[in-house]
PLY file of the C-alpha trace (Angstrom):
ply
format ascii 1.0
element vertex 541
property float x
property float y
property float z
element edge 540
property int vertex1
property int vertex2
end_header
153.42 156.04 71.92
150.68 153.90 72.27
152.14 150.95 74.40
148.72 148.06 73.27
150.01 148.52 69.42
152.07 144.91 68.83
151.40 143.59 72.29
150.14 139.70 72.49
146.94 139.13 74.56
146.14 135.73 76.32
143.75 133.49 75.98
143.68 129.92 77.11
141.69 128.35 74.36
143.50 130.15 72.02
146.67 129.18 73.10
146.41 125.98 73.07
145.52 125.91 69.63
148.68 128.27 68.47
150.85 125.19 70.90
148.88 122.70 68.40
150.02 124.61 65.19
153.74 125.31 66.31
153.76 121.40 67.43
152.31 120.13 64.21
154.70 122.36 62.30
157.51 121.41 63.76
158.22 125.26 64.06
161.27 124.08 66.57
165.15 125.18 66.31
165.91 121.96 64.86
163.21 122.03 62.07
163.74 125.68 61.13
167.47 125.08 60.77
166.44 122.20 58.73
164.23 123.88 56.67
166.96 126.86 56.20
170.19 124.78 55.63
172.99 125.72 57.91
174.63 128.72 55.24
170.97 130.41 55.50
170.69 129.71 59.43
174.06 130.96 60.10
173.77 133.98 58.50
170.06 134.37 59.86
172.22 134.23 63.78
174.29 137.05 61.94
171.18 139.27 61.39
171.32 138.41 57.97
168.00 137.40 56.13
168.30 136.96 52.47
170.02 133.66 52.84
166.57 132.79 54.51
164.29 134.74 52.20
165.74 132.61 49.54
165.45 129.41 51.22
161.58 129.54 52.03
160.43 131.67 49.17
157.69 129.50 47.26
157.72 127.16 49.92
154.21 125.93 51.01
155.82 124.01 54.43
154.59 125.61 57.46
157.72 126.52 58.59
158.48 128.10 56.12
155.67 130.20 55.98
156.23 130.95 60.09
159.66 131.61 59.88
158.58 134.65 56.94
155.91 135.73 59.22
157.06 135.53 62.66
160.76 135.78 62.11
161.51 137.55 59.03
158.73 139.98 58.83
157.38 139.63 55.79
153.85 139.61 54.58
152.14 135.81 53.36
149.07 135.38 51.99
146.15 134.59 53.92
145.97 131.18 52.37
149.33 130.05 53.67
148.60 131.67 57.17
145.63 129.45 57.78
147.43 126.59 56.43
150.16 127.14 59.04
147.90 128.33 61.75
145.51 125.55 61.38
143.75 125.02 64.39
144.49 129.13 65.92
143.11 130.48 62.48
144.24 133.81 61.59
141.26 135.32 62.98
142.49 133.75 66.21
145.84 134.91 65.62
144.81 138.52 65.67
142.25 137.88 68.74
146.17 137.31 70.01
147.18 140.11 68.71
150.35 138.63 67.44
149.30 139.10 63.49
147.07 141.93 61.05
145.23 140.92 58.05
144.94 143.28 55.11
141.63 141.33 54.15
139.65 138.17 54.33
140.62 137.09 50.82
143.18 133.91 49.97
145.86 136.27 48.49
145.36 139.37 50.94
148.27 139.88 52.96
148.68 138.68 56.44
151.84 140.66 58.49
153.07 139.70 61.55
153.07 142.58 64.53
155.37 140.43 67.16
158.48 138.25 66.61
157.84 134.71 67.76
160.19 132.02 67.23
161.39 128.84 68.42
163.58 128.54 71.54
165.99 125.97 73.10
168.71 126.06 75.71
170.68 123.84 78.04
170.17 125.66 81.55
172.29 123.51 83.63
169.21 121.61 84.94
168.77 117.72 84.84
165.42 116.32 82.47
163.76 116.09 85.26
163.61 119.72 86.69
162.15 120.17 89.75
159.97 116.78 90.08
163.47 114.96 90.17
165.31 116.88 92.79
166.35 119.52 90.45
170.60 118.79 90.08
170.07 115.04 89.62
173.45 113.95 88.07
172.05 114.00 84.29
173.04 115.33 81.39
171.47 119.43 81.02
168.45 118.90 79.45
167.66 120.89 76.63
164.90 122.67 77.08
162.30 124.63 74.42
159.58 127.13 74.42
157.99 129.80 71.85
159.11 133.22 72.65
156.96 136.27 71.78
158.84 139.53 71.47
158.67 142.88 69.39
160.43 142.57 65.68
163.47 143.86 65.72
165.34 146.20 63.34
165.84 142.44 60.90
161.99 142.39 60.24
160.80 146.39 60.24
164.31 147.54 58.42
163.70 150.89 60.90
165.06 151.96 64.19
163.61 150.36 67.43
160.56 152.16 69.26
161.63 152.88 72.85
159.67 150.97 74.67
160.51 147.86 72.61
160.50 144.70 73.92
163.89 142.51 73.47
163.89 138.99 72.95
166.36 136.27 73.73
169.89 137.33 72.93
173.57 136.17 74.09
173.24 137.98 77.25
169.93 136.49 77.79
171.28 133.14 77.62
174.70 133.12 78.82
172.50 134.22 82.37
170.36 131.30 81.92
173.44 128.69 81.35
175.07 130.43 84.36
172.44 130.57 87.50
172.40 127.91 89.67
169.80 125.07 89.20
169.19 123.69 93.05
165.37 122.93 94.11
164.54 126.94 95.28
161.45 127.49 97.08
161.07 131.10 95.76
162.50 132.76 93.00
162.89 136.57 91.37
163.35 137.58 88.35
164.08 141.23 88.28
163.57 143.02 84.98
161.96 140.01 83.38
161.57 141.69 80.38
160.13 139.00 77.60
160.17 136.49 80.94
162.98 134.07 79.83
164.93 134.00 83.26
161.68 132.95 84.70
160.66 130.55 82.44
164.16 128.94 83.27
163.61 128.97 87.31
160.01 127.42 87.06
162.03 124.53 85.85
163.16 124.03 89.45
161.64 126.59 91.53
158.03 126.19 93.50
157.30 129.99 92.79
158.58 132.76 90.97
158.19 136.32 90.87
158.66 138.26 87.73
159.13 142.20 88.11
159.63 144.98 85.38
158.95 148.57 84.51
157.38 147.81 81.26
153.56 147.27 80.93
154.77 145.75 77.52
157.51 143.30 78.46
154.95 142.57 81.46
152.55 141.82 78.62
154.62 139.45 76.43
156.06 137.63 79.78
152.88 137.31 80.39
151.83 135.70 76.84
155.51 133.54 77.08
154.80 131.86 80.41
150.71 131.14 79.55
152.50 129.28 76.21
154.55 127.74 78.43
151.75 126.43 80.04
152.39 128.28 83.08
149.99 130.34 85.05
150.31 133.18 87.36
149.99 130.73 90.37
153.62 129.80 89.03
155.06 132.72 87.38
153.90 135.58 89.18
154.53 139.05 87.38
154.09 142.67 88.96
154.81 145.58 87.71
157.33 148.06 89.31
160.93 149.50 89.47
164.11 147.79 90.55
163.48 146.02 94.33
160.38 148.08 95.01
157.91 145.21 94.05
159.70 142.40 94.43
158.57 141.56 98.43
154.94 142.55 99.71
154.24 142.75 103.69
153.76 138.99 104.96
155.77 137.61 102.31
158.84 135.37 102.54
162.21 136.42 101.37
163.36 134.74 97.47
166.20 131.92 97.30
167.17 132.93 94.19
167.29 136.51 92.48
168.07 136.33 88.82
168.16 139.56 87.24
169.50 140.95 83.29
169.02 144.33 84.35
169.25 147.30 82.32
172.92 147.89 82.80
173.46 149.79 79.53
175.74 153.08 80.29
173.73 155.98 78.40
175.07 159.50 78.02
172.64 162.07 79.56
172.92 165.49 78.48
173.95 168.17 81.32
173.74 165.72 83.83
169.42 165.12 83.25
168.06 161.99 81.88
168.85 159.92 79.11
167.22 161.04 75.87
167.46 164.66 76.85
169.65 164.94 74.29
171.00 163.08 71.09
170.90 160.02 72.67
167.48 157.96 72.57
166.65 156.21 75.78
165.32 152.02 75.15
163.42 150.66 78.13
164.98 147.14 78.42
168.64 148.49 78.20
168.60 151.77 79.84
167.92 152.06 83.79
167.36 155.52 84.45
170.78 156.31 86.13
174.10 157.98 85.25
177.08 155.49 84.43
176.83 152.38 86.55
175.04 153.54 89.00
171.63 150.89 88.37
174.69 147.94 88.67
175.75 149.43 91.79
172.39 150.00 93.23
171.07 146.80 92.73
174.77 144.84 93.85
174.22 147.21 97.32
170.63 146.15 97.73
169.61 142.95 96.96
170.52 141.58 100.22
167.81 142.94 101.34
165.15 140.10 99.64
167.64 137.32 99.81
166.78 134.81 102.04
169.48 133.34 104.78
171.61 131.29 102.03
169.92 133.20 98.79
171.46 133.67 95.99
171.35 136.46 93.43
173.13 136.31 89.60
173.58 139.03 87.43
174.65 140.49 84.38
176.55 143.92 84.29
178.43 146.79 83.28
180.77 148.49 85.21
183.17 151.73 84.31
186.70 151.52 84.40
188.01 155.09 85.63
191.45 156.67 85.07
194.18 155.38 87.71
191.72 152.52 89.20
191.70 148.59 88.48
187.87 147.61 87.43
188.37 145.25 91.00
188.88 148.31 93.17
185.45 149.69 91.87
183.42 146.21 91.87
185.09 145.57 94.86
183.63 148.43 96.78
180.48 147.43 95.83
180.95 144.14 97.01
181.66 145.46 100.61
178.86 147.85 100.11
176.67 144.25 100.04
177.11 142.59 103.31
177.39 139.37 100.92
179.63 136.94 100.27
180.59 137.99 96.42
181.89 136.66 93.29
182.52 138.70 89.95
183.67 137.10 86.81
184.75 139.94 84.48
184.29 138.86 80.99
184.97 141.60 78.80
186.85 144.81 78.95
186.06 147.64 75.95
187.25 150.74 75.48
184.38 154.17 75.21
184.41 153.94 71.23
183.88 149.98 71.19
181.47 150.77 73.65
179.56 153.35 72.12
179.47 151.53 68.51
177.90 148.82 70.27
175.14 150.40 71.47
174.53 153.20 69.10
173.96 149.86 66.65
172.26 148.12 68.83
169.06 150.73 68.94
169.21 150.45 64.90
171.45 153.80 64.26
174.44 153.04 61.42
177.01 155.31 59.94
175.38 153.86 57.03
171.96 154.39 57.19
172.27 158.11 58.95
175.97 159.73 59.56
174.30 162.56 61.31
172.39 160.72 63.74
175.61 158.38 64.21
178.31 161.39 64.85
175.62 163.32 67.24
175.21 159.86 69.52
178.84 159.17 68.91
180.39 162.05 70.43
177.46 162.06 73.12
179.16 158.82 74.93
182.44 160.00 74.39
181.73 163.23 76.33
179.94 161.38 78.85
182.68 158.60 79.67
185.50 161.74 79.79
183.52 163.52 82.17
184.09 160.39 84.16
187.41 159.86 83.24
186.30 156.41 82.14
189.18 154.56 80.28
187.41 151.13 79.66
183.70 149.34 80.39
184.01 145.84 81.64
181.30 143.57 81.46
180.64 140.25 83.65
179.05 137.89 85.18
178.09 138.79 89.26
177.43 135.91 91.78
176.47 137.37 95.61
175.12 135.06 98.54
173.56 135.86 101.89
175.86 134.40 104.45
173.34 131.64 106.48
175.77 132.69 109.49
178.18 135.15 110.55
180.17 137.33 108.27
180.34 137.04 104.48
183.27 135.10 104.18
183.91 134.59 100.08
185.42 138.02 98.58
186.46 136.65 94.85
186.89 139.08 91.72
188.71 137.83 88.67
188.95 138.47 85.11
188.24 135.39 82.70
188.21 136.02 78.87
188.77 132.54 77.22
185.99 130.24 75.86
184.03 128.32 78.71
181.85 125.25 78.90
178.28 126.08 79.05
176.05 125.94 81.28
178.27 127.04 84.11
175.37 126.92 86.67
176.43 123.36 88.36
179.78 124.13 88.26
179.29 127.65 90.05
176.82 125.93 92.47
179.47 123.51 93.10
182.61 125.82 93.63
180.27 128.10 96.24
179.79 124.76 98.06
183.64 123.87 97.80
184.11 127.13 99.65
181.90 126.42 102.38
183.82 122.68 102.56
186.97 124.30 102.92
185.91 127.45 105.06
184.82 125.02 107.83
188.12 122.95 107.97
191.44 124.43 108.79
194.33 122.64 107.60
194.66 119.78 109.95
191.05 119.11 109.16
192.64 119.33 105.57
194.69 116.90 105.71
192.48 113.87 107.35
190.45 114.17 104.17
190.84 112.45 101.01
190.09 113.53 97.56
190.21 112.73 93.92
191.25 114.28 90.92
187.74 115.50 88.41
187.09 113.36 85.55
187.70 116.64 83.78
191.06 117.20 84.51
194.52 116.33 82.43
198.00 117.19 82.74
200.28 118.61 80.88
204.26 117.97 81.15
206.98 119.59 79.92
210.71 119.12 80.09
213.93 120.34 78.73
215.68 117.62 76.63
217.75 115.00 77.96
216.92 116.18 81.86
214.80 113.71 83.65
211.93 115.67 85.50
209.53 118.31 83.98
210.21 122.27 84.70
206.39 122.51 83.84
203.65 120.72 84.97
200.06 122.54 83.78
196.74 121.30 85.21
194.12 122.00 82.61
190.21 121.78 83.48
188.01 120.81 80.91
184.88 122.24 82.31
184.00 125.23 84.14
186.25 128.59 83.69
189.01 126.23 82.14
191.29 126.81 84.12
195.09 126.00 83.66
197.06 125.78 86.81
200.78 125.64 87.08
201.95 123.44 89.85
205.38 122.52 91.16
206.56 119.16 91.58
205.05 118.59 95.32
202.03 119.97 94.39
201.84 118.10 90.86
202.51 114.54 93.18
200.36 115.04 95.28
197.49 115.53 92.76
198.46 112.10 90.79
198.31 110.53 94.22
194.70 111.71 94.93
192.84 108.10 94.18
190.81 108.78 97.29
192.28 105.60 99.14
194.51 107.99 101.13
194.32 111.21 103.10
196.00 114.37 102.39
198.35 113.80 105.45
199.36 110.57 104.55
200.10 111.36 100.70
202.20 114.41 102.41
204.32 112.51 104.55
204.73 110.07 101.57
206.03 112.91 99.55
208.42 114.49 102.48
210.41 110.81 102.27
210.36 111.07 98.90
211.87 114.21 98.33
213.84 113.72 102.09
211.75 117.22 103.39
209.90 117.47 106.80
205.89 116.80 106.72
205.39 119.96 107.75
207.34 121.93 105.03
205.79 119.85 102.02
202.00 120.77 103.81
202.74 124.45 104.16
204.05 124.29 100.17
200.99 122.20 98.94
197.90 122.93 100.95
197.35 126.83 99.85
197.26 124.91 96.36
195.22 122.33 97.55
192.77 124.90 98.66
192.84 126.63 95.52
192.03 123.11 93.45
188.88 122.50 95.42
187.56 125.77 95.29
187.77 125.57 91.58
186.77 122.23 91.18
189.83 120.15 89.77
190.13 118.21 93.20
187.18 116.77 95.05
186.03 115.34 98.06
186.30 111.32 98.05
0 1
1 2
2 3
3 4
4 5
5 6
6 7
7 8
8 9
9 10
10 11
11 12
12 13
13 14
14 15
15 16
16 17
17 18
18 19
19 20
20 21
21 22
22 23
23 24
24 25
25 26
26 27
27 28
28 29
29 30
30 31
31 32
32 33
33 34
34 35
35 36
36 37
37 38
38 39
39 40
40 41
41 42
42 43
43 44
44 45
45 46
46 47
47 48
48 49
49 50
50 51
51 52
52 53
53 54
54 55
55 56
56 57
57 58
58 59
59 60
60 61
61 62
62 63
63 64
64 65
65 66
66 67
67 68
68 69
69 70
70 71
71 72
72 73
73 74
74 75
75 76
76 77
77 78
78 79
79 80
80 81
81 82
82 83
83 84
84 85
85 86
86 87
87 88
88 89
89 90
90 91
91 92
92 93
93 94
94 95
95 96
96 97
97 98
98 99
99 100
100 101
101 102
102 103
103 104
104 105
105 106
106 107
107 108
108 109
109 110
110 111
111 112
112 113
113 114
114 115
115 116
116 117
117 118
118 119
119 120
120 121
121 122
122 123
123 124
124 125
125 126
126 127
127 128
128 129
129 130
130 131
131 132
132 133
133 134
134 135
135 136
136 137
137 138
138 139
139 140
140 141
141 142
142 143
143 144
144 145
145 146
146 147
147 148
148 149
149 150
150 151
151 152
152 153
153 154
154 155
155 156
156 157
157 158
158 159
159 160
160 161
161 162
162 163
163 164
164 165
165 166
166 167
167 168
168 169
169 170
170 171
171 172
172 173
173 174
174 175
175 176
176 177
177 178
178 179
179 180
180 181
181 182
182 183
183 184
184 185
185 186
186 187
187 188
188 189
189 190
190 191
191 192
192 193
193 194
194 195
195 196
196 197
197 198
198 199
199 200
200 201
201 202
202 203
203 204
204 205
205 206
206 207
207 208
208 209
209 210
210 211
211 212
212 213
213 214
214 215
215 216
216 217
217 218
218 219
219 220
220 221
221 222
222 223
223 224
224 225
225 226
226 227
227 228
228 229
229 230
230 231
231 232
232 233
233 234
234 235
235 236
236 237
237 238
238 239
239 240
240 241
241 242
242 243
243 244
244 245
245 246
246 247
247 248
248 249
249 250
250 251
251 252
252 253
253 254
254 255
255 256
256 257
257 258
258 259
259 260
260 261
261 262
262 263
263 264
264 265
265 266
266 267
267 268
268 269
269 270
270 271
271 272
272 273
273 274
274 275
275 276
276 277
277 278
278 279
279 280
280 281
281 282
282 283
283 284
284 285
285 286
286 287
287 288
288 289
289 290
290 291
291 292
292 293
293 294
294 295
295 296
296 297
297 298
298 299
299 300
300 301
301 302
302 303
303 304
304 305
305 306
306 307
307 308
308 309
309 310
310 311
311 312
312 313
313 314
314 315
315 316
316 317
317 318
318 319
319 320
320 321
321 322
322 323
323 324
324 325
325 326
326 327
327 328
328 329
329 330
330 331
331 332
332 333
333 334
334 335
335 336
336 337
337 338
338 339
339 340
340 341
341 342
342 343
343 344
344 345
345 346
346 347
347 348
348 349
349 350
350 351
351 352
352 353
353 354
354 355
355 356
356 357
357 358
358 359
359 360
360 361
361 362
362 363
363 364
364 365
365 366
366 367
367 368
368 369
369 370
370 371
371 372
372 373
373 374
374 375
375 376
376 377
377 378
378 379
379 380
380 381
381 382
382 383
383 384
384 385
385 386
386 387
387 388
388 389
389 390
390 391
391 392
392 393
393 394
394 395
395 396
396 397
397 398
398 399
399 400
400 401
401 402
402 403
403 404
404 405
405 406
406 407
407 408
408 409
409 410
410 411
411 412
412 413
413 414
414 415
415 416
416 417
417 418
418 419
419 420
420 421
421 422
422 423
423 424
424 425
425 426
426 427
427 428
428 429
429 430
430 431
431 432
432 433
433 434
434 435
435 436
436 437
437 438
438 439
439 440
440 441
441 442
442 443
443 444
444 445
445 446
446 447
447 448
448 449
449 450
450 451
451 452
452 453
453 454
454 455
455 456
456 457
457 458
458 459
459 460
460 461
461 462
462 463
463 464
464 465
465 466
466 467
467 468
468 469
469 470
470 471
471 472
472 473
473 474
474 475
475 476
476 477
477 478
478 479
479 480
480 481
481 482
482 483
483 484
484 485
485 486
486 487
487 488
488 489
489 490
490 491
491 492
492 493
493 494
494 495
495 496
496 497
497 498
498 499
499 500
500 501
501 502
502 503
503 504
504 505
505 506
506 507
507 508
508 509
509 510
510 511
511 512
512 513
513 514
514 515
515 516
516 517
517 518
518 519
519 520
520 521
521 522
522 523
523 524
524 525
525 526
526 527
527 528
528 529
529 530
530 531
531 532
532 533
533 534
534 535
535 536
536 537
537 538
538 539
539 540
């Protein structure tokens, strides 16, 4: 397949006109909703588009005539195109590459060979990124680009080519909301696909490195960051698989890895490669390896370009096998690392779920070809039994290059409930609670004083007529949410944390009060003191 066909070129000049047009037009999230109504935008988010056909047909606004174009696929007239493209032209639209014009006349047809649309996201990151210290106490800005990718299945109504090139989806942004936002000297984005993740860390970063397989997604990350405004002394993209390009001789190690790899779990037939046999292999899902071996590889070997106190965040998928817990397998891996490690599982499916997923996600239905559908069905299900795989998990991965010494933070749990995006500060903040706590032992503990997080409430419940609760529930607001059960030392000794007194006093306080020794109220309360600074419902005063 030839890989140039739908691939945007850059041009400075050029793109500062199409930044002009898109401006002008108010081609933004906000105005396109606006334009579409929220029944028509909702159902758009549900990869439904005649709502939106409906809404913009006849319309001569300029967003309406983008949002056909870019986002719906459908042909406008030439006419409308060079009302909405203004200053770019459509001539300079195809110098782009991003459109094709079936003539030069006001009612020949202009179609759209990329999907560009507006983007916005809060990444965690205060308004004034990097120039104001990165996490400066402010509300996450929002932030918004234009994001060039291939159309999808909405737009072409066919199957995806294999080498497409994926835009921003829910994974994409639930890693954005979820990386840590400190000032980072040097950053990599591993597999940066359409170059979103990298986009995000030159918002606080002095220099990132973008690496992927795909001369394509190379291509559009390219034409993403140079709309951005960024250039390659910035946003720095080489081509290459997995770690293999991401550090040159002579060059320092990153501070941050950020990485959406291709962690999709793809049958191969007789043990070869995927696509060998009824299952089509997709570039930007698909890694090359059998089961979760690409998650594995790249949780083993990352510590290898982290710097001393580096971080690395990724997404992932990880197979569940007959007789284990998913934390045994993880786990392994996490040893395996050398790194201090954190895995949030998010999501547990079984092989059918699984398989349904991603047998829709490349654009095959039962629908539009049973055949196709039963062949790739039954391929994942034979590959997952030859692996007595029960369930896939998917999560969220957090690893760190110990500064000194031994790894010291070993933490794997499984959170399903709604959380409070963007997560970023509040992971950056619980890795640096660990470190707080790591370096004091308990008597160190208890000279310290802390207060309860504006986030937190309490939650009290008692059996009629008697006088104290049998329940008290700590519930965090932000974060994982996280609702603690605490007994009635540990629940008083919370209220009392105003930060005018230390742990030790507000102990020996309590050990009169309920007529206990000092000592036996600390060895009760401190393991759960430990446990409400790490997560972020007590704080240092």
């Amino acid at each position: 397949m030839d890989d140039t066909i739908g691939t945007p070129r850059t041009d400075p000049a050029l793109l500062a006109a199409l930044r002009r047009d898109l401006t002008g037009s108010a081609f933004t999230v906000d105005g396109v909703e606006g334009l579409l109504g929220p029944v028509a935008s909702a159902a758009l988010h549900r990869e439904e588009a005649l709502p939106a056909l409906r809404a913009t047909a006849g319309s001569r606004d300029p967003r309406a005539t983008l949002t056909r174009l870019f986002v719906l696929g459908v042909d406008v007239p030439r006419a409308q195109a060079e009302r909405a493209l203004g200053s770019l032209t459509v001539d300079g639209a195809r110098r782009l590459g991003l459109v094709d014009a079936a003539g030069a006349g006001p009612d020949d047809a202009v179609r759209a060979l990329v999907d560009l649309r507006p983007y916005e996201a809060a990444d965690g990151l205060g308004a004034g990124g990097l120039d104001s210290g990165g996490l400066d106490g402010s509300t996450p800005s929002v932030v918004d680009w234009w994001i060039a990718s291939d159309l999808g299945e909405l737009a072409t109504g066919a199957a995806l080519r294999t080498d497409h090139v994926l835009g921003v989806g829910g994974a994409s942004t639930t890693l954005a909301q979820v990386t840590v936002r400190g000032p980072r000297g040097r950053v990599l984005d591993l597999g940066t696909g359409c170059g979103i993740q990298g986009l995000h860390a030159s918002r606080h970063a002095e220099h990132v490195v973008g690496t992927d397989i795909s001369r394509r997604a190379l291509a559009f990350a390219r034409f993403n960051a140079s709309l951005a405004g960024l250039g390659e002394d910035r946003f720095e993209l080489r081509e290459g698989s997995m770690l293999e390009p991401a550090v040159r001789p002579g060059e320092p190690l990153f501070d941050l890895v950020v990485s959406n790899p291709p962690f999709v779990i793809t049958p191969r037939a007789h043990g070869g490669a995927a696509g060998d046999g009824a299952v089509p292999v997709y570039e930007y899902r698909d890694g090359g390896r059998t089961g979760d071996a690409i998650v594995r590889e790249l949780v083993t070997g990352v510590g290898r370009v982290l710097a001393p106190g580096g971080v690395a965040q990724l997404l992932g998928n990880w197979e569940v096998r007959r007789g284990e817990d998913w934390s045994e397998r993880v786990g392994q891996w996490i040893e395996e690392s050398g790194l201090d490690g954190w895995v949030v599982q998010r999501e547990l499916q079984d092989p059918a779920q699984y398989a349904e997923t991603w047998i829709r996600d490349g654009g095959t239905t039962p629908d539009r070809d049973r055949a196709a559908w039963d062949e790739r069905y039954a391929a994942w299900l034979d590959d997952f039994a030859s692996r007595d795989v029960e369930a896939i998990g998917f999560g969220i991965v957090t690893l760190r290059r110990p500064e000194h010494g031994a790894p010291s933070l070993r933490r794997l749990e499984e959170v399903t409930g709604t959380v409070r995006q963007p997560l970023g500060p509040w992971i950056e903040s619980s890795l640096a609670a660990h470190d707080w706590l790591t370096a004091r032992d308990d008597d160190a503990l208890a000279r310290e004083r802390l207060v309860v997080a504006g986030d937190v409430t309490e939650e009290r419940y008692l059996t009629p007529g008697a006088d104290d609760p049998s329940i008290v529930l700590l519930r965090q607001g932000g974060g994982l949410g996280r609702t603690v059960r605490t007994g009635t030392a540990l629940a008083g000794l919370v209220g009392a944390c105003d930060g005018e007194l230390s742990l030790g006093q507000i102990v020996a306080a309590l050990g009169s009060l309920l007529d206990a020794p000092a000592a036996d109220v600390a060895a009760d309360v401190l393991p759960g003191v430990r446990g409400l600074v790490r997560d972020g419902l007590l704080l240092p005063a």
